[in-house]
C-alpha positions in Angstrom: 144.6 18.4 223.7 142.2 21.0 222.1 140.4 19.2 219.4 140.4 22.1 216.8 143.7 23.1 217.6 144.9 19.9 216.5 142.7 19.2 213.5 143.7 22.5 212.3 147.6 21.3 212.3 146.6 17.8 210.4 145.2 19.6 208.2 142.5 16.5 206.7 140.8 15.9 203.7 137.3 17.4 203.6 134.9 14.2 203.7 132.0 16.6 202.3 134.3 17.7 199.3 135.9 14.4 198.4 136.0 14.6 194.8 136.6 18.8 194.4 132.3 19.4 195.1 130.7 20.1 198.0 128.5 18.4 199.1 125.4 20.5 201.3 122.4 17.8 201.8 122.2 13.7 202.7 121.0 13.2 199.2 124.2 14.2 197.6 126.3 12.4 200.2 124.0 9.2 199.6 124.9 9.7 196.0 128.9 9.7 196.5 128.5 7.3 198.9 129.5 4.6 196.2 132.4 6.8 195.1 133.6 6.7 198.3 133.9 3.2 198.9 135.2 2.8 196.1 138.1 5.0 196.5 138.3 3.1 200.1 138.7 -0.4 198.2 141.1 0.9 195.7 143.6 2.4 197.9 143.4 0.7 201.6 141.4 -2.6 201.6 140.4 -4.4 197.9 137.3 -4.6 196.8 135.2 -6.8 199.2 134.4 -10.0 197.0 130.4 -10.1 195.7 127.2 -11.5 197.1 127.2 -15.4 196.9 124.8 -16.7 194.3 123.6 -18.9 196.5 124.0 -19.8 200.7 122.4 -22.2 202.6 123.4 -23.7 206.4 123.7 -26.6 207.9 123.5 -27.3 211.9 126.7 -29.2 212.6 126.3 -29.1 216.1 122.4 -29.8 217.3 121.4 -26.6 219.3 122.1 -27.1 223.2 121.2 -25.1 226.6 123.3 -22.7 227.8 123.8 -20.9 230.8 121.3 -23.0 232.7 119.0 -23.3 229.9 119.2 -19.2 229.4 119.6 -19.8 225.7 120.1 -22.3 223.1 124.1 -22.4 221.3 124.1 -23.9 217.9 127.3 -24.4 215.9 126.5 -24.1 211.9 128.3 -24.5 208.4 127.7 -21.5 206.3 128.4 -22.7 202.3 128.1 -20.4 200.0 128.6 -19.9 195.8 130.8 -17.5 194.9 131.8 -16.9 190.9 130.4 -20.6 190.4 132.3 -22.1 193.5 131.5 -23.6 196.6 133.0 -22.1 200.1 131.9 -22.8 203.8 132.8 -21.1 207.2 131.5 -22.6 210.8 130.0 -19.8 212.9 127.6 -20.2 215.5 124.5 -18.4 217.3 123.2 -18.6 221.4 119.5 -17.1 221.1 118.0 -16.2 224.4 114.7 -18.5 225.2 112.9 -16.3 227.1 112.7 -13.5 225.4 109.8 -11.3 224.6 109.3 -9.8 221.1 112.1 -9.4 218.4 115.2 -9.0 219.7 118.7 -7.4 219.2 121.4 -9.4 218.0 125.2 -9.5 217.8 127.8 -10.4 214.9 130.6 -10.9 216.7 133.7 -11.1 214.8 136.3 -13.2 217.1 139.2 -14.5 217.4 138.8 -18.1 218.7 135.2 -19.9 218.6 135.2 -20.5 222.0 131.7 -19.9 224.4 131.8 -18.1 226.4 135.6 -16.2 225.3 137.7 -14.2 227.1 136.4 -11.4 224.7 133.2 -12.4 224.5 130.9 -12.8 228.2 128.2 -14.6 226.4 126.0 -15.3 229.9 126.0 -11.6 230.2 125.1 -10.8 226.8 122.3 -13.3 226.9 121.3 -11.9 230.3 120.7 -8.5 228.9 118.6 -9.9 226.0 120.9 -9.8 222.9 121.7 -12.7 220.6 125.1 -13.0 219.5 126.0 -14.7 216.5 130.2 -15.4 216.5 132.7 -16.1 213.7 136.1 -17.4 214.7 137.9 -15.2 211.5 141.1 -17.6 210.7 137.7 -20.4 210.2 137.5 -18.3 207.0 140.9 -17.7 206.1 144.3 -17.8 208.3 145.2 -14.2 209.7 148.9 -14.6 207.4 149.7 -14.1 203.9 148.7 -17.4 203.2 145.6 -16.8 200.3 145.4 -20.5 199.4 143.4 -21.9 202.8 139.7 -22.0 203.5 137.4 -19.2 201.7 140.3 -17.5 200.5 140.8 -18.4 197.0 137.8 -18.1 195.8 137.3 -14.6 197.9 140.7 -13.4 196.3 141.7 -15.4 193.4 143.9 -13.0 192.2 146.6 -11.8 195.3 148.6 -9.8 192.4 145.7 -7.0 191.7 147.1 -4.2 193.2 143.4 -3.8 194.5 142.9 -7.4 195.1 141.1 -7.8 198.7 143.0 -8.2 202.0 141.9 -10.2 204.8 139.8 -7.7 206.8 137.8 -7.4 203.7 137.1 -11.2 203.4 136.4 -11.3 207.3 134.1 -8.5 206.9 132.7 -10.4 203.7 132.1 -13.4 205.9 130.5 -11.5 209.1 127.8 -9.8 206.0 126.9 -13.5 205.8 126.2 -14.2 209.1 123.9 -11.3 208.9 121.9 -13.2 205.7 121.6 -15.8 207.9 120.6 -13.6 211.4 118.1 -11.8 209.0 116.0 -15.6 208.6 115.3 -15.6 212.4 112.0 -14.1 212.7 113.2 -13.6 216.8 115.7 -11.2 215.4 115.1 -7.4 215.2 116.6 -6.3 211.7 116.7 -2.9 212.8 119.1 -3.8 215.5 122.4 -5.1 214.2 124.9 -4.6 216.0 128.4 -5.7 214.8 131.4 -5.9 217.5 135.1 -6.6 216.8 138.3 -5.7 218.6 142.1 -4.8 217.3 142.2 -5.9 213.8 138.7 -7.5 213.8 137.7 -3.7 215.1 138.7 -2.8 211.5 136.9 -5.5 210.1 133.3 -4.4 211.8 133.9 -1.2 210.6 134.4 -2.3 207.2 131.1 -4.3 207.9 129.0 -1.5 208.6 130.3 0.8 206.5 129.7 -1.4 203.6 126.3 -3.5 204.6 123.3 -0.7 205.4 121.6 -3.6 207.2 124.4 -3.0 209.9 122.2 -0.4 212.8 125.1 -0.5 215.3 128.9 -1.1 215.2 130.7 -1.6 217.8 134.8 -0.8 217.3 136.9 -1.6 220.0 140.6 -0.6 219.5 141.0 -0.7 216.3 143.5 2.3 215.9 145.9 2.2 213.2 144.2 1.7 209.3 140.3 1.4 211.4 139.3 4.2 213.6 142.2 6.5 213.6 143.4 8.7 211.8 146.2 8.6 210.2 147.6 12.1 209.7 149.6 12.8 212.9 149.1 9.4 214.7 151.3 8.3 216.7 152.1 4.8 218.0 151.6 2.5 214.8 151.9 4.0 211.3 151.1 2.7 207.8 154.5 1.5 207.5 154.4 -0.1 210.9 151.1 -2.3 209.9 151.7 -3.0 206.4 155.4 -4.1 207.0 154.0 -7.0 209.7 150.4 -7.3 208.4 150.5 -6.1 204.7 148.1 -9.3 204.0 145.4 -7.5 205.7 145.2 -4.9 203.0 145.1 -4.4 199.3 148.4 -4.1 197.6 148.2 -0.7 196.6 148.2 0.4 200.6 151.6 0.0 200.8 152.3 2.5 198.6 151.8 4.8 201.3 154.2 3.7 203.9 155.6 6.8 205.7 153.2 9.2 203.0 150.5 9.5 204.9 149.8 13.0 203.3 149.6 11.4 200.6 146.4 9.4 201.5 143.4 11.1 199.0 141.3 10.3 202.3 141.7 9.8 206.4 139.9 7.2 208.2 137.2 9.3 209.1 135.9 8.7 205.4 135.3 5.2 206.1 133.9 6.5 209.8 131.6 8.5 207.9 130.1 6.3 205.6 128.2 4.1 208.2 126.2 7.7 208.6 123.2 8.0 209.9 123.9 4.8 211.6 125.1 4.4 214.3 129.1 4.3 215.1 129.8 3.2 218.7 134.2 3.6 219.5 135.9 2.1 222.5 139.6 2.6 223.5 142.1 1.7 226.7 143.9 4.6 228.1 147.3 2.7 227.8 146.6 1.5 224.0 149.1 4.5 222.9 149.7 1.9 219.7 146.2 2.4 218.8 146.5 6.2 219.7 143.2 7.0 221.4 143.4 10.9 220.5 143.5 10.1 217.2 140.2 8.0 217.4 138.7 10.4 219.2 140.1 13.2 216.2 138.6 10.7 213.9 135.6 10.9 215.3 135.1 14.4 215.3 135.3 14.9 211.9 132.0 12.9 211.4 129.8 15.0 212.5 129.6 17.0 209.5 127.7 14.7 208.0 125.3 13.5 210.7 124.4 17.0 210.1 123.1 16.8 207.1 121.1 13.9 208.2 119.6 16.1 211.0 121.7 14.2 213.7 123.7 15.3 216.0 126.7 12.9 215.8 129.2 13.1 218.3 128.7 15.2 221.4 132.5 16.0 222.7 134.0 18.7 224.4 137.4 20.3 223.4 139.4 19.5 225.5 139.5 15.4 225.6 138.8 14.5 228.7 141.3 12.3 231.1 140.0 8.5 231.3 138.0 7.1 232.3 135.1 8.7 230.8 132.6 7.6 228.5 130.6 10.1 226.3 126.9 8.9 225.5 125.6 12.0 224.7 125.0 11.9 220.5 122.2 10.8 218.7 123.8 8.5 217.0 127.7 8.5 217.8 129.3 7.5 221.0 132.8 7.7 222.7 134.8 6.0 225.5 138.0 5.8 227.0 138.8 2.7 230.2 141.5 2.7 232.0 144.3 -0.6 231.1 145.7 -1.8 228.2 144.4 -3.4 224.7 141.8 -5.7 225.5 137.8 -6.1 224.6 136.6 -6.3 228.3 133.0 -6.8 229.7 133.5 -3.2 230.9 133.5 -2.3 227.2 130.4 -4.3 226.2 128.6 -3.4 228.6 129.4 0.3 227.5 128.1 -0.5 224.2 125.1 -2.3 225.3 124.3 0.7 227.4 124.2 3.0 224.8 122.5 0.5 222.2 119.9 -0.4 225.0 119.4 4.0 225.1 119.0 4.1 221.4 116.3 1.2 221.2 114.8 2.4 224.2 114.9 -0.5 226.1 
């Protein structure tokens, strides 16, 4: 597939003329940086709920050795105040004990809270000096349209807002706290970040990042549909394909656009674009057609216009996208791969993104 070719055909918003201006330098795109997320919030994913008034943790689980005493794994309570009223989430961290200096760290947005996971190697992470904070998601509220468990009534108290948040906005909400919390550890490098998530929690990283500046790194493993692809000539999994089995996971509003994707006043390379001059790290299978690969890689692509005007070069890719594997390191702050086998966050892929983080901190 030639990549202008097919850009040309889709025919995309202009993410440096969003509002009918265009805009030429980082300073102006700093400046509609707001106005963009809030066109993001309003049409695909709600407004993600405000800063707590207050947080504070509690160690529920009294920090242990792990991995032969490689690190130390401590289960926590986060509580929060939000709009007067009290929430908590249980997350955990494994900190490395040897380790010299500050250190990178993880946010790992998972699935289960189990440690090590099968989508999470924690030994190996540890081994290669990162700490990883985790989040099982459904501990903050149940991946269903059920808004009346855990955090999310006081996150969303108002389901019938037809910009009321979703769920990946309230995961992403919760993985922003984990960071308040990372942020404490005077072990922890703040200028290395890094939040991970795969499928739908993909979706919710790069919400994360493209909403918290504290973010340095994100890594999105196959997140496809509504995350890292476009939508404009995707195939595999439409808006009307997600919103019909997972409309929970968005604002009301989003369905609007069921099988209107030229309708969208945006693509997904908006929300790509706003984690800029970050740095956005994507990771797809070769058989994940659901997800649509091409259409990540399209997506992109169509960043790079404004690494530019941060001096960057964003994505380094060739025209014609190549046949997997292959994995494409070569931007200053943008990075590309493509495994063979299905949808799945693998230790092939971390490793992949540790790579390229490790290249970036110069470690």
């Amino acid at each position: 597939m030639n990549v202008k070719a097919r850009l040309n055909e889709l025919n995309v918003p202009d993410v440096l003329c969003p509002f009918g201006k265009k805009i030429t330098t980082a300073k102006e795109f700093e400046e509609i940086k707001p106005k963009i997320q809030k066109l993001l919030c309003r049409e695909e994913y709600g407004f993600i709920p405000p800063a707590p008034e207050k947080i504070w943790v509690e160690n529920i689980e009294k920090g242990k050795a792990f991995a032969a005493g490689k690190s130390t794994l401590t289960k926590h309570m986060m509580h929060a105040v939000v709009n007067g009223r009290e929430l908590s989430f249980a997350f955990t961290s494994n900190i490395p004990t040897k380790a010299s200096g500050r250190m990178p760290a993880f946010i790992h947005i998972n699935f289960r809270d189990l440690i090590p996971d099968q989508y999470q190697p924690t030994e190996e992470i540890i081994d290669r000096g990162y700490a990883v904070y985790t989040v099982c998601y459904q501990d903050v509220s149940t991946d269903n349209g059920d808004f009346n468990n855990n955090c999310a009534p006081i996150l969303c108290p108002d389901r019938t807002d037809p910009h009321a948040p979703g769920k990946i906005a309230m995961w992403a909400w919760a993985a922003m706290r984990v960071i308040d919390y990372a942020l404490e550890n005077e072990k922890i490098d703040p200028e290395a970040i890094a939040v991970i998530g795969h499928s739908r929690l993909g979706k919710t990283a790069l919400l994360t990042a493209a909403f918290d500046e504290r973010v340095s790194f994100v890594c999105v493993n196959n997140s496809g549909a509504s995350g890292d692809a476009l939508s404009r000539g995707k195939v595999g999994e439409s808006i009307k394909d997600i919103t019909n089995r997972f409309p929970f996971w968005f604002c009301p509003k989003y369905l609007e656009y069921a099988d209107r994707e030229n309708d969208l006043p945006f693509d997904q390379h908006f929300l790509l674009s706003l984690v800029a001059p970050r740095t956005i790290i994507l990771g797809t299978a070769d058989e994940d057609q659901w997800a649509d690969p091409h259409s990540e890689y399209l997506a992109l692509t169509l960043t790079n216009p404004v690494y530019a005007l941060y001096g960057k070069r964003g994505f380094v890719f060739p025209d014609e996208i190549p046949q997997a594997p292959f994995v494409l390191h070569e931007g200053d702050a943008c990075a590309f791969h493509t495994r063979l086998g299905l949808h799945y966050l693998s230790r092939t892929d971390w490793n992949i993104y540790m790579d390229y983080i490790d290249s970036k901190l110069g470690r």
